[in-house]
Each structure stands twice: as structure tokens, then as C-alpha cells.
N, C-alpha and C positions, 0 to 999 in steps of 0.2 A: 493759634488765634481762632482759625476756623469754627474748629472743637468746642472753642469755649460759648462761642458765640450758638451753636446748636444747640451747647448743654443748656446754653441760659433761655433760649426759644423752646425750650424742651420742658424746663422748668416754671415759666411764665404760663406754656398751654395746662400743664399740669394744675396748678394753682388756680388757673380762670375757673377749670370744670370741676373743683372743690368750691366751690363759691354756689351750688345752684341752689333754688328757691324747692326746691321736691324734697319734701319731707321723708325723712328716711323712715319704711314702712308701710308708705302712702303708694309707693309704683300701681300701676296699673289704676288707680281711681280717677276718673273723669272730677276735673274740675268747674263749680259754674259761681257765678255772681246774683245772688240772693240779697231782698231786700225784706228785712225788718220792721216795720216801724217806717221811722225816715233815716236808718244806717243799713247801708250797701255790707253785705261783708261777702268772701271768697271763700268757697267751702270745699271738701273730699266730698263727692257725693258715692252714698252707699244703697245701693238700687238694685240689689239681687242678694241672694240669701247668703251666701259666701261671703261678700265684702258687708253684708250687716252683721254678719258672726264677727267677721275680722273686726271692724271696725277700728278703735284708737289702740287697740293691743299694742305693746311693747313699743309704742312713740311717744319718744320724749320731748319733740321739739315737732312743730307742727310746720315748718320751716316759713313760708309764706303764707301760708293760708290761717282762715280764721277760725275754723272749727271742721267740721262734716254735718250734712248731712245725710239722716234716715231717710229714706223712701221704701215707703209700701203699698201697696196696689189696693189693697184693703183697707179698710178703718181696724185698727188694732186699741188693744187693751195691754198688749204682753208689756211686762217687765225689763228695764236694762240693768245688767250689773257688770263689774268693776274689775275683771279676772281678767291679771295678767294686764291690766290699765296703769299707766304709771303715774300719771298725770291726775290731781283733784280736777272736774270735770263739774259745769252745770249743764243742765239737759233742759231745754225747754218743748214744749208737745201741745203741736198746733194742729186744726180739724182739716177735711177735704178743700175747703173753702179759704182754707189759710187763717184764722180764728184761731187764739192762745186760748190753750186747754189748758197748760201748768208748767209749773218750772221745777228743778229740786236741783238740788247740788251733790253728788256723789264722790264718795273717798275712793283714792286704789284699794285694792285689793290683791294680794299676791296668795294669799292659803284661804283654802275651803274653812270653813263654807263662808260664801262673797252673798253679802244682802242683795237683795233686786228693790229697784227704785221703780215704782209705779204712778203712774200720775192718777190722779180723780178722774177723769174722764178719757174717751178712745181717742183714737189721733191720728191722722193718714202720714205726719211727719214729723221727725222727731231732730231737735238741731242742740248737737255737743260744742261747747268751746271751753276749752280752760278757763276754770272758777273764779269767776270775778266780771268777767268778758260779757256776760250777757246782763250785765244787771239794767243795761237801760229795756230789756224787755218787761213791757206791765200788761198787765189784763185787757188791752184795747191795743197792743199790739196786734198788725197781721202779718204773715207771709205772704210774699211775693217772690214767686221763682223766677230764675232770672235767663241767661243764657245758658 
């Protein structure tokens, strides 16, 4: 009776810690609370050149969170594309000042060559959610960093 009673304390801990909200993928990225507009959302922030290469690669499930964000230290022009992204993605791209510069919507990509999605204008941040998620961003959106 002992036994069973451990296996099943054994079995219950095992099952709590399959339950977590961490994105498989996602380990090591700081998360913060980012405000759009007037919606709060919870992002992977990608703030050094490592984790913006990585970025949404090979995550399929973003588990609790609502997207990532980009962070760059400079106002940027560059290109994102879709290699080894599994997920349809929209990308919107806002100035130093937190000001929407653009949005686009981008397909996976798994074989070369993968299109790069550029916005119209430069942008110090760039915010990914799976396609559909961002539609209440419009052109009088701002960002707002959060904790």
C-alpha cells in the first residue's frame, strides 16, 4: 500500500511539472509585459544578437505568452525572415519613441531560399505574434514597454 501510494505521489509530481506555461524553445529569454494600444500583452523578449537570430525557430506553441519581442539598440532597417519558423507569424515595427512604422504577415519557411519581410520604414522594435493576434494594431498604435 505504501508503494502505491509513492508511485501515485510520484505520478501526480510528474504531471504538475508537464503542465508549465514555458514555451518549448523559449528557455533562457526574459519575459516582460508590453502594452500596445490599450492591450497588455506578455512577450519573449529578444535583446542581444543571439536570441534575435533565434528568435521563434522551431516553436510551435508559444505556450503562455503572446508573441516576442525584438530589441535593438539602434534604429534598424534590416529584414526578418521565416527559416526554420513553423508558425504563420505577423510582425509589426514600431520607432524609438514607440510609433507604428508597419506591420506584414509572414509564411514558414523550411527550404532556401526564405523571402525577407521588410517594413517601409526603420524601427528600434519589432513585435512577432502568431497571424491573426495582432490585427487590432493600426497606424495610431504605440508601444509601451512594460516591466
Amino acid at each position: 500500500m505504501l508503494i502505491r501510494v509513492l508511485f501515485l505521489m510520484a505520478l501526480a509530481a510528474l504531471v504538475a511539472g508537464c503542465g508549465s506555461d514555458e514555451a518549448a524553445g523559449l528557455e533562457g529569454f526574459e519575459t516582460s509585459t508590453i502594452t500596445v494600444g490599450s492591450s497588455e500583452i506578455v512577450v519573449a523578449v529578444a535583446d542581444t544578437p543571439d536570441k534575435r537570430s533565434q528568435g521563434l525557430m522551431g516553436v510551435t506553441d508559444l505556450g503562455g505568452l503572446d508573441g516576442m519581442l525584438f530589441v535593438f539598440q539602434v534604429d534598424s532597417d534590416a529584414g526578418f525572415w521565416m527559416k526554420n519558423t513553423l508558425i504563420p507569424l505577423d510582425i509589426a515595427f514600431f520607432a524609438v519613441e514607440g510609433t507604428f512604422v508597419d506591420s506584414l504577415t509572414m509564411a514558414p519557411c523550411t527550404e532556401d531560399p526564405c523571402p525577407t519581410y521588410r517594413p517601409s520604414g526603420s524601427y528600434r522594435y519589432a513585435l512577432e505574434a502568431p497571424a491573426g493576434d495582432l490585427a487590432f494594431v493600426t497606424s495610431t498604435a504605440r508601444l509601451e514597454l512594460g516591466d
